[in-house]
Structure formats: C-alpha cells, structure tokens
C-alpha positions in Angstrom: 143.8 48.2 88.4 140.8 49.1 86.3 138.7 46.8 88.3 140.0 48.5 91.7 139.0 51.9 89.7 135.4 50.8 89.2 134.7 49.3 92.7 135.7 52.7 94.1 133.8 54.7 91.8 130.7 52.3 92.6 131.3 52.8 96.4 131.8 56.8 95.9 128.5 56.8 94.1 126.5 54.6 96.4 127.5 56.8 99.2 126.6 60.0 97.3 123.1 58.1 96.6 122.9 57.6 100.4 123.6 60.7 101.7 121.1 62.5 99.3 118.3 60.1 100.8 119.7 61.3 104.3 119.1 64.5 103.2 115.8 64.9 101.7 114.3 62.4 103.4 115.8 62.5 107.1 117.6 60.6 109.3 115.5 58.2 110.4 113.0 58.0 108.1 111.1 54.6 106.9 109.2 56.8 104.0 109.2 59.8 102.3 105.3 60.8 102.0 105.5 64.8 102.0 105.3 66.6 98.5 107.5 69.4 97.5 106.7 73.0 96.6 107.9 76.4 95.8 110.4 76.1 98.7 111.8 78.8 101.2 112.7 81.7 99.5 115.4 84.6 100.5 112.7 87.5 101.0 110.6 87.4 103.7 106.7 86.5 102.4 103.7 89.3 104.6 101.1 89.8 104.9 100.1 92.5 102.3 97.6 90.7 100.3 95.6 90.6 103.0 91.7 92.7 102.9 91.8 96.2 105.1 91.3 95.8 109.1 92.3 92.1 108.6 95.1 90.3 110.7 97.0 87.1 111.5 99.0 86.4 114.7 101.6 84.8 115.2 103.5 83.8 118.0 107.6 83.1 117.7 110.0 81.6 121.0 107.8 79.3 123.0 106.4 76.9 123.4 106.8 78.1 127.7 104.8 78.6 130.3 102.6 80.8 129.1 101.9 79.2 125.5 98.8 77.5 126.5 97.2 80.3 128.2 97.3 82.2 125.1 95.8 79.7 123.0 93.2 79.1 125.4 92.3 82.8 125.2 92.5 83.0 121.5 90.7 80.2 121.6 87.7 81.4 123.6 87.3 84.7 121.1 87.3 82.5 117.7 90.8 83.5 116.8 93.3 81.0 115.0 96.7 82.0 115.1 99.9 80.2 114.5 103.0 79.7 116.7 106.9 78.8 115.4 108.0 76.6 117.3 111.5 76.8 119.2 112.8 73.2 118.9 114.9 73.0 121.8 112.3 74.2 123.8 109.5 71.7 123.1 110.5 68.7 125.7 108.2 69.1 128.7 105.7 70.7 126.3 104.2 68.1 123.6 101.0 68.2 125.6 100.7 72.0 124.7 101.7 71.8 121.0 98.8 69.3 120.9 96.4 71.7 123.0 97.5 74.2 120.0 96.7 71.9 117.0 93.0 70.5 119.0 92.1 74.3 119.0 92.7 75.1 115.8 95.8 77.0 115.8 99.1 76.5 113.1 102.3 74.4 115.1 105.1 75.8 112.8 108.8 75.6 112.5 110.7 78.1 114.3 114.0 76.7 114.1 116.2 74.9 116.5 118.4 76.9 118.7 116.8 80.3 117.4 120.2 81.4 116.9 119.9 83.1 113.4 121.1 81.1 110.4 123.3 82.7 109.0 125.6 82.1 112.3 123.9 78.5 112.6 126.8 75.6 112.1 124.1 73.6 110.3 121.4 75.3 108.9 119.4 72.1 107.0 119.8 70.9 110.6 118.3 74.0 111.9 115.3 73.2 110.2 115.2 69.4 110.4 115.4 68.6 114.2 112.5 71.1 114.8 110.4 69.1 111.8 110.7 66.0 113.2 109.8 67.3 116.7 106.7 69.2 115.3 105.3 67.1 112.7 103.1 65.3 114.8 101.3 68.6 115.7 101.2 70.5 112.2 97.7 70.3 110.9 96.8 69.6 106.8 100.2 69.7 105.5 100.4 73.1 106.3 104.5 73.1 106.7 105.4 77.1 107.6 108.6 78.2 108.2 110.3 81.7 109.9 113.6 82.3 110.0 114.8 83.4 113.5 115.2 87.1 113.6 113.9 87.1 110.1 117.4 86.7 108.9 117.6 84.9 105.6 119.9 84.8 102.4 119.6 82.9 98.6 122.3 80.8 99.9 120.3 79.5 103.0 117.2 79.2 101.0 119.0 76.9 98.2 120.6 74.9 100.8 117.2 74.2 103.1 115.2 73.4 99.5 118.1 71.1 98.5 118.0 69.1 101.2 114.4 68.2 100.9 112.4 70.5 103.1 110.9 72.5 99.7 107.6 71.2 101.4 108.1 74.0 103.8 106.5 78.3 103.3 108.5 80.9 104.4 110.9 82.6 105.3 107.4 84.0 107.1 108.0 87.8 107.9 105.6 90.7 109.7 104.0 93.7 108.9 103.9 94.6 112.1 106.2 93.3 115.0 110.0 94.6 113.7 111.5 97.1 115.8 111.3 100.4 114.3 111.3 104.1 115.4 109.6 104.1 118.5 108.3 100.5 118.0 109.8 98.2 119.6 108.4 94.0 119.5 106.9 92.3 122.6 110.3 90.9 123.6 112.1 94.1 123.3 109.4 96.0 125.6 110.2 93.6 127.9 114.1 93.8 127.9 113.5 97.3 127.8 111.2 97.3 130.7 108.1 98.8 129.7 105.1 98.3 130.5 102.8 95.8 129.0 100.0 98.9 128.3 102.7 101.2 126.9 104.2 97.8 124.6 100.6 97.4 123.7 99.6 101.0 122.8 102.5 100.7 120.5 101.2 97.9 118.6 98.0 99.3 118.2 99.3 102.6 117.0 101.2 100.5 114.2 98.1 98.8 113.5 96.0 101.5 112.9 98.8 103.1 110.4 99.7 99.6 108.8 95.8 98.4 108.8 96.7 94.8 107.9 99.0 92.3 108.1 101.0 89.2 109.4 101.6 90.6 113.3 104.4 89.6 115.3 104.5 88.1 118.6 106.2 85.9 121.5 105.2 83.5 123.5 107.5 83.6 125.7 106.3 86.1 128.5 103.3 86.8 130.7 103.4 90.2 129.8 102.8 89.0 126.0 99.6 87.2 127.6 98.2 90.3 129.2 99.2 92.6 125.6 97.7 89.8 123.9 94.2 90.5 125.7 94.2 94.1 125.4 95.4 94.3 121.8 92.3 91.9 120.8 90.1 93.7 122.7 90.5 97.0 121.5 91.1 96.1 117.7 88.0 94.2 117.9 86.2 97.0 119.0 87.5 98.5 115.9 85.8 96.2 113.7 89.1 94.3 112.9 89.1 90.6 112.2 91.5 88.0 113.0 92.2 85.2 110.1 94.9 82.2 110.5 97.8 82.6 108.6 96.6 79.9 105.7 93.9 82.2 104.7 96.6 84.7 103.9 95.8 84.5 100.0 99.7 84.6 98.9 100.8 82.5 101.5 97.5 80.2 100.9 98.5 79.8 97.3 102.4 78.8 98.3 100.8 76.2 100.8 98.4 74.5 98.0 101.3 74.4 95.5 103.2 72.3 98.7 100.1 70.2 99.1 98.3 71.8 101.8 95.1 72.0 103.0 94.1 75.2 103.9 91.5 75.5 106.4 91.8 72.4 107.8 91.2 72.2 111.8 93.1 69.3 113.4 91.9 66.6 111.0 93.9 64.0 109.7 97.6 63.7 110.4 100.1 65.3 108.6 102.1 63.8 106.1 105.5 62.0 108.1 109.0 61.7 106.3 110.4 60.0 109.9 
C-alpha cells in the first residue's frame, strides 16, 4: 500500500514538473533561450517620460491590407513605429511582418482573438499563440506586449508572468488614442463615419494639448493610411519628432531588464523558446 502511495505521488509530481515546462517554455519547444524580466504589469506603461514634441506610433488590429502601405510610408519619412500584432490575423501576411521588421519597425504581440482578456477562456494562451507566430519577426529581443482594449487586471498579469512570458513589456497603453470627450480613436471615426480629415484634426488637436506620448493607431483601415499621412505631415511641420517605442526611456529600461537590445534594426534573430 505504501509502495502504491509513493508511485502515485511520483507520477502526480512528474506530471506537475511537466506541465510547468509546458507552460513557461511552450508547447512545442526544443529550448528555452529567452530571459525573463520585470514581467506584464496590471497598469498600463505611456509614454510620459518621453522629451516635449516627441512621439511613438503605434499600430494595434492588423496585420491587413493596408499594413504594408503604412510601413512603407513611415518608412520613406525615417519614422520607426511599432505594430501589435493580431494573431489570428497573420496567415496570408508573414511576408508583411517581415517587410515591417527589414524596415525597422517593432512586430509586437497583440494578442490572439483581440477579444479582451478578461472575457478570454485562456489568457496565457492569448498571449502564447501570437508569440510563437511573431517571434520570427520581433527584432533584439524586444518582446512588447498590449492588452486588447487596454484591458488588464493583477490577476491576468500574475497568470501571463507565471507561465513564462515575464520576457514580455507591457501592458503597453497611449497617451493619445483612447476615446474621450470629443476624441474618438481611428477605428471609432470609422464606425462612426467620419471623415478621415475630421478623425485626423482630432488627433492633432490632442497632440498639441498632450505634447508627447505613446499614440494610438490601427492598421486596419485605408482611412488610417490616409490620417497617417496627414497627421505626420503636419506634426512635422511642427517641429515634432517621431522615436520607436524602445527609445521610450521607461519602457527602454523594462526592455534591457528583459534582455533587450534597444535600437537594434533587424539584426540578429530573436531569441526562440519553440
């Protein structure tokens, strides 16, 4: 009987031993290469430490039709930005994703479904399908992470760092692209039916009275193309200056801790858990 009691207890704790492999190092997973970090945290992480007249874009939804158009025009005025990747909708569009990382842009994790996740069945999986899809594109270990709809809790946080994925930064939020007052984001202009040049007087309006920041964007649209153009034209004319989101210095220091390379272009391949 007591020899029955230890072979179970043996098999109970090899199969706990497994499934915390599974879980911080993947499901498919030959090695586990990638170094951990701060982790996700609960509160969204801006764009405030940024200088005055400086800004990051960032572009959440795609990657569609439109995603390569944009980085070909950001591309062309010597601006970096970053895109979250939706991972359900990257089949069809690996070629892009690898435009995106050649020109110097940031592929991040967007989540999966881009349901939010506190409604998601699986929120480690959320995360984890899109990582494996995206890790061929993501550039110096620089792992970033935002929550879809920018809806976040301690809860998910401890559960996404516990399963291994601490090598990811984020939640990342906006300073300027959440619906408010008269604001409304790109995609909400959209559903709304305005305009592209009333959706994009909006945004500069709140860039002028924010001055800085992390800015918020889809690539999901046309119309996002055309405010895209307009936007950079007129805040350049203003004498502000785009950086990417690793130069962000608190978001910079998160991404070192996680064993980043900020500033990298391209370069090397990322570290690979899979």
């Amino acid at each position: 009987m007591m020899r029955l009691k230890y072979i179970n207890f043996l098999i109970a704790a090899l199969m706990a031993l497994f499934t915390l492999i599974l879980a911080s190092c993947g499901l498919t997973k030959s090695k586990c290469d990638c170094k951990s970090g701060p982790g996700v945290v609960s509160v969204s992480v801006k764009g405030d430490s940024l200088p005055g007249k400086t800004l990051s874009l960032t572009f959440s939804g795609g990657p569609s039709q439109v995603t390569s158009a944009i980085g070909d025009y950001l591309k062309a005025n010597n601006i970096q930005a970053t895109f979250f990747v939706r991972g359900m909708s990257v089949d069809g569009f690996e070629g892009t994703l690898q435009r995106l990382r050649s020109q110097g842009h940031l592929v991040a994790n967007g989540g999966f479904s881009g349901r939010p996740l506190t409604e998601a069945r699986d929120v480690v999986l959320e995360l984890r399908r899109t990582d494996e899809l995206i890790t061929p594109f993501v550039t110096g270990d620089l792992f970033l992470f935002r929550a879809p709809l920018g809806l976040m809790n301690q809860s998910i946080a401890d559960e996404i760092n516990h399963a291994g994925l601490s090598k990811y930064v984020g939640s990342i939020g906006s300073d300027i692209g959440e619906d408010e007052g008269s604001f409304l984001v790109d995609d909400h202009c959209w559903q709304s039916s305005w305009s592209y040049e009333r959706c994009t007087q909006g945004y500069l309006a709140k860039i002028r009275n924010v001055d800085h920041g992390i800015v918020l964007l889809h690539d999901t649209s046309d119309h996002t193309l055309a405010l895209t153009k307009d936007m950079v034209t007129s805040l350049k004319n203003e004498s502000f200056v785009f950086v990417r989101l690793d130069q962000t210095p608190t978001i910079r220091s998160r991404l070192e801790q996680s064993g980043g390379r900020p500033g990298e272009v391209a370069g090397e391949d990322a570290c690979n858990d899979y």
